[in-house]
C-alpha positions in Angstrom: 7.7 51.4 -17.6 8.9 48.3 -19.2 6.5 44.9 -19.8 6.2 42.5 -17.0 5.7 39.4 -19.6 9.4 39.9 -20.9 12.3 38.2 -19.9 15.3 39.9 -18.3 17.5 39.9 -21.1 14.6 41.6 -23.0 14.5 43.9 -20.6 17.4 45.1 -20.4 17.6 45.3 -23.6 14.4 47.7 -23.6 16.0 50.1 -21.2 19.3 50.3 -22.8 17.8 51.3 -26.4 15.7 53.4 -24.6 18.8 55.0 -22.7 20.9 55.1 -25.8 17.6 57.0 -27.6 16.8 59.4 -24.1 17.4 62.5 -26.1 14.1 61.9 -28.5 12.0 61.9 -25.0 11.3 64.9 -23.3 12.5 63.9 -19.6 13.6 66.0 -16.5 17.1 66.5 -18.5 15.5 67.4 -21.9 12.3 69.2 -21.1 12.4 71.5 -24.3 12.4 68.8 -26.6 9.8 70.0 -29.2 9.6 73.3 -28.2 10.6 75.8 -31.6 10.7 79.7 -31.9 11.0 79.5 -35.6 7.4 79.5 -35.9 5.0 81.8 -34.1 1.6 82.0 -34.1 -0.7 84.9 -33.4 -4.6 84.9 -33.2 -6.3 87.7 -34.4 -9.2 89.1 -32.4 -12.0 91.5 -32.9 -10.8 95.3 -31.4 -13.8 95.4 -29.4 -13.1 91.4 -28.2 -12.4 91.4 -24.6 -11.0 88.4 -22.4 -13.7 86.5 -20.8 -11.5 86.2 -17.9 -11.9 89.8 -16.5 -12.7 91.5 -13.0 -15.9 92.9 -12.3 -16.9 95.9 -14.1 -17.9 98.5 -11.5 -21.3 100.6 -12.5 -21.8 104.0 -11.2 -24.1 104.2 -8.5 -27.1 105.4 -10.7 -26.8 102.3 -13.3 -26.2 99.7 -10.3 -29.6 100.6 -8.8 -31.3 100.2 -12.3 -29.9 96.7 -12.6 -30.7 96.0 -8.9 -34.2 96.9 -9.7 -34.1 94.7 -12.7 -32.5 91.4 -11.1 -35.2 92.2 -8.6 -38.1 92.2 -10.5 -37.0 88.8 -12.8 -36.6 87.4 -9.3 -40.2 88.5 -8.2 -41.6 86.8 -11.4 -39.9 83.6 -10.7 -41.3 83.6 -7.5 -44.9 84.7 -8.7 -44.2 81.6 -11.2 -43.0 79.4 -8.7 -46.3 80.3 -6.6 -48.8 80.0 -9.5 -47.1 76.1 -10.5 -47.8 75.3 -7.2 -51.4 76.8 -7.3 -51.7 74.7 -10.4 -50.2 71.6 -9.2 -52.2 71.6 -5.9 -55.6 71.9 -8.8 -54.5 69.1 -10.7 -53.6 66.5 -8.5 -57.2 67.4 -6.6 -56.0 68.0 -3.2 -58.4 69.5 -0.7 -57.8 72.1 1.7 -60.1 72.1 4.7 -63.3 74.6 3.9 -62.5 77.1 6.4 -59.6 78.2 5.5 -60.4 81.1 2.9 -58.7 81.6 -0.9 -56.5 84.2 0.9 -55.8 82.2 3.7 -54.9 79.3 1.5 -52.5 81.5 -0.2 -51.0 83.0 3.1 -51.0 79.8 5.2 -50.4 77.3 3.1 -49.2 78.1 -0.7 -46.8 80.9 -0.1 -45.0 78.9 3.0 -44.5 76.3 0.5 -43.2 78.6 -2.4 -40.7 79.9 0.5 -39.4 76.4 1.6 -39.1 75.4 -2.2 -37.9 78.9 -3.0 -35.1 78.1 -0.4 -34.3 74.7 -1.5 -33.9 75.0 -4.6 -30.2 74.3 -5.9 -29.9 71.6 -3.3 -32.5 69.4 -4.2 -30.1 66.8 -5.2 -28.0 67.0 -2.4 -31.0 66.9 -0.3 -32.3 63.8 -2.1 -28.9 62.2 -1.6 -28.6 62.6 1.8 -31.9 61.6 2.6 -30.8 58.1 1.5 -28.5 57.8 4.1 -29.3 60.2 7.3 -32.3 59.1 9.1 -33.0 63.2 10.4 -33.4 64.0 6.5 -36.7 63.7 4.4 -36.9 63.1 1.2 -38.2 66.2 -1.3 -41.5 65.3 -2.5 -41.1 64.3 -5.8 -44.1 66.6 -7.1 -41.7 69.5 -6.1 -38.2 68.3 -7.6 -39.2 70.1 -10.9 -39.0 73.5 -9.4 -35.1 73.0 -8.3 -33.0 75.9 -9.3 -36.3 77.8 -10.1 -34.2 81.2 -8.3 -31.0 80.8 -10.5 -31.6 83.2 -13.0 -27.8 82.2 -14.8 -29.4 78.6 -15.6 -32.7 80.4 -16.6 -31.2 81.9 -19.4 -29.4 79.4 -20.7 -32.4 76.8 -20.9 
């Protein structure tokens, strides 16, 4: 692309040293320009190093249940987590909950309906929030419960 602020001797001039030079550019003509196989380079890796960009690695049926079992227990403890900060948040902020409900009904009826629904939304908090601003049918997430978003995502859990 040649200047716009040049004048049209200059540029012509421009293209013509540029079209007497077209075999220092790499163009549709000359792609290989720069390209050598005098020199190679090899990286050398680890024997036990394997690509990071590999299929699944199938377990037999005996070790896929023991990591099932696993995945499902951290799961459970997030949730129990998840339940318990709610517990907690619930004491500090000094909400009430009316006196005839019992501790176990509490937790039935009220607290573990909540850890679903945040259970669920979590991930999409954000979107949620964002959408709220402009769909009148969507409610904003309460901002007391944005700090549980991706709670369930056990991948971002062990990177924090």
């Amino acid at each position: 692309m040649v200047p716009t602020e040049l004048s049209p001797i200059q540029n012509q001039q421009i293209l013509d040293c540029l079209s007497n030079l077209k075999d220092l550019f790499v163009t549709e003509d000359n792609p290989g320009l720069g390209l050598t196989h005098l020199v190679q380079h090899k990286i050398q890796l680890k024997d036990s190093a394997i690509s990071k960009h590999q299929g699944p690695y199938r377990l037999p049926p005996n070790k896929k249940e023991v990591l099932r079992h696993q995945l499902d227990q951290l799961l459970e403890q997030a949730k129990q987590k998840l339940f318990n900060g709610i517990i907690d948040m619930f004491m500090e902020s000094g909400d009430k909950f009316p006196v005839v409900l019992s501790d176990k009904a509490i937790g039935d009826q009220v607290i573990m309906p909540l850890t679903n629904g945040v259970w669920y939304l979590s991930g999409n908090m954000g979107t949620i929030q964002e959408r709220a601003k402009h769909l009148p049918d969507v409610h904003v997430i309460p901002a007391r419960f944005l700090s549980y978003d991706n709670i369930n995502d056990y991948k971002k859990k062990k990177e924090r």
